[in-house]
Structure formats: C-alpha cells, structure tokens
C-alpha positions in Angstrom: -16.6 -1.1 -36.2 -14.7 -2.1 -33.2 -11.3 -2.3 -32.6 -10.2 -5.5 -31.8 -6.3 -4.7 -30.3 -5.7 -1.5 -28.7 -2.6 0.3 -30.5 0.0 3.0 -29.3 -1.8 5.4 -31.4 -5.0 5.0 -29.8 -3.5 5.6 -26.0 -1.9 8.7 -27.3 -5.1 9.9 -28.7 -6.9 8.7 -25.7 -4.5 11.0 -23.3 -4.6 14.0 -25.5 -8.6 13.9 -25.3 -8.2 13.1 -21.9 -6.4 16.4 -21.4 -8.1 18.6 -23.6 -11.4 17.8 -21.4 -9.7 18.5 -18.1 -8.5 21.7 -19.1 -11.6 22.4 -20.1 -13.0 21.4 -16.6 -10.2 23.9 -15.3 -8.1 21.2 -13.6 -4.3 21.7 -14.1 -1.5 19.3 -13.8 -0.5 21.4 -10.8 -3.9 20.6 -9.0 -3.9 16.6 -9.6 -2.1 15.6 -6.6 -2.1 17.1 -3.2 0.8 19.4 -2.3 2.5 19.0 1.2 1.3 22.1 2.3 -2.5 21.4 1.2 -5.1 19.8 3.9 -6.3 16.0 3.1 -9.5 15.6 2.0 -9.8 12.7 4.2 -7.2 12.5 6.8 -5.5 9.4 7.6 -6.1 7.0 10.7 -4.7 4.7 12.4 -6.4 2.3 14.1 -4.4 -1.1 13.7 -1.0 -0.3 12.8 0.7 -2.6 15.4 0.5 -6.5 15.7 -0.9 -5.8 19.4 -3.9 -4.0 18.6 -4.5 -5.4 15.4 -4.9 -8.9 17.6 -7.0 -7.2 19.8 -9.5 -5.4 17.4 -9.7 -8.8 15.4 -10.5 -10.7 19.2 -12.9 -8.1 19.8 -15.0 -7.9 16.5 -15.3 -12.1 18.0 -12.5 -13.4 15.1 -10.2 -16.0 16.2 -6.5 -14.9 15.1 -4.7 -17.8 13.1 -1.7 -16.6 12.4 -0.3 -13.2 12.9 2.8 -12.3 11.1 4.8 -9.5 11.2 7.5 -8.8 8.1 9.7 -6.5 6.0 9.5 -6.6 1.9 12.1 -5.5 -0.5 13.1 -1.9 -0.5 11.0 -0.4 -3.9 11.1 2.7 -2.6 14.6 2.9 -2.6 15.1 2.1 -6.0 16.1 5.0 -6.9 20.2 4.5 -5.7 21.8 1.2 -6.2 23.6 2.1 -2.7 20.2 3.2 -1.0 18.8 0.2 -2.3 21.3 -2.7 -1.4 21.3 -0.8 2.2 17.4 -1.5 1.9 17.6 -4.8 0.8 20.5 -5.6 3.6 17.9 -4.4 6.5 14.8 -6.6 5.4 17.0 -9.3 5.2 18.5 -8.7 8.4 15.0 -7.5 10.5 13.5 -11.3 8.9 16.6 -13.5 9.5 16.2 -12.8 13.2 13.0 -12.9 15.5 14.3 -10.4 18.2 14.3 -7.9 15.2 10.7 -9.1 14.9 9.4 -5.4 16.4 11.4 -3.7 13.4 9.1 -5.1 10.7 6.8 -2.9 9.0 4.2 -5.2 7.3 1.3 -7.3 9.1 -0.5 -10.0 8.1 -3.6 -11.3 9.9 -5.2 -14.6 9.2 -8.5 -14.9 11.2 -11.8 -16.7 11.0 -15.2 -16.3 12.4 -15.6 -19.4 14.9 -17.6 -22.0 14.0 -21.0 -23.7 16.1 -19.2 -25.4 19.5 -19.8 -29.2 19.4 
C-alpha cells in the first residue's frame, strides 16, 4: 500500500531510522560538519570572484559578455539582530542606490552568449 500524503509522523520516523543507521555507521553529530580547525576536503578557489576577471575568463573561453552586473542583496545573514539587520539592509541599499559604491557589491551576474556565424 502506498502512502499517498506524507505525514508528521512519518518524518519523525524517517529521522529516527535515519539516525539509528548512522550511528551504526559510527558517524556522530559531532562529525557532520567540518570544524574550523579541520582541513577541507576540497579547498576552495577562486578564480572569478571579481567583475574584471570574470569579463575576462568569459572573453577568453570566446563568450561575448551581455551584461555584467555587479549588486548587493538583503542582509539574511544578519538576521539574527533587528539592529545588525536594519544596519545590513541600510548598506545594500546604500552600495545599489549609488554607482560609485558600485566596487562595494558583493554579488555578480554575467549574461554571455556564444557568438553566432558572421554574416
């Protein structure tokens, strides 16, 4: 018989399973995610983390660059305050009001297409 709706019940029981089997495996809550003083198992890189260079790897790879945008979201991370997170909300607003702030954005976003057959 199959369930047809998926009930509280059934997540609970899912997780408890779930658990039991990990434990069983020898993995501990403790050992899910990485500590601060533990080594990546695959280490970050950056390699187009500003607007300049992500224009030029997209020119290199032959991709004409559209559009190339550079802007700041709303402050999830500071969610936890209301005072840290009005201060956050106050800064994207300010860094995207004004282009000369332009350099204090943290998001890109690249719009580039492969070039079509010259006429």
């Amino acid at each position: 018989m199959k369930a047809k709706t998926v009930t509280d019940e059934m997540c609970i029981a899912a997780a408890i399973e779930l658990a039991k089997f990990a434990e069983e495996r020898g993995i501990h809550e403790d050992d899910i995610v990485l500590r601060m003083d533990e080594r990546d198992v695959f280490p970050t890189v950056y390699r187009a983390n500003t607007a300049g260079r992500l224009r030029v790897l997209l020119e290199g790879a032959g991709l004409e660059v559209e559009r190339l945008e550079r802007f700041e979201t709303e402050p999830e991370y500071l969610a936890f305050h209301p005072l840290a997170y009005a201060l956050g909300v106050a800064y994207e607003r300010l860094v995207n009001r004004f282009e000369t702030l332009a350099g204090l954005r943290v998001n890109l976003l690249a719009v580039a297409r492969k070039p079509g057959p010259q006429a």
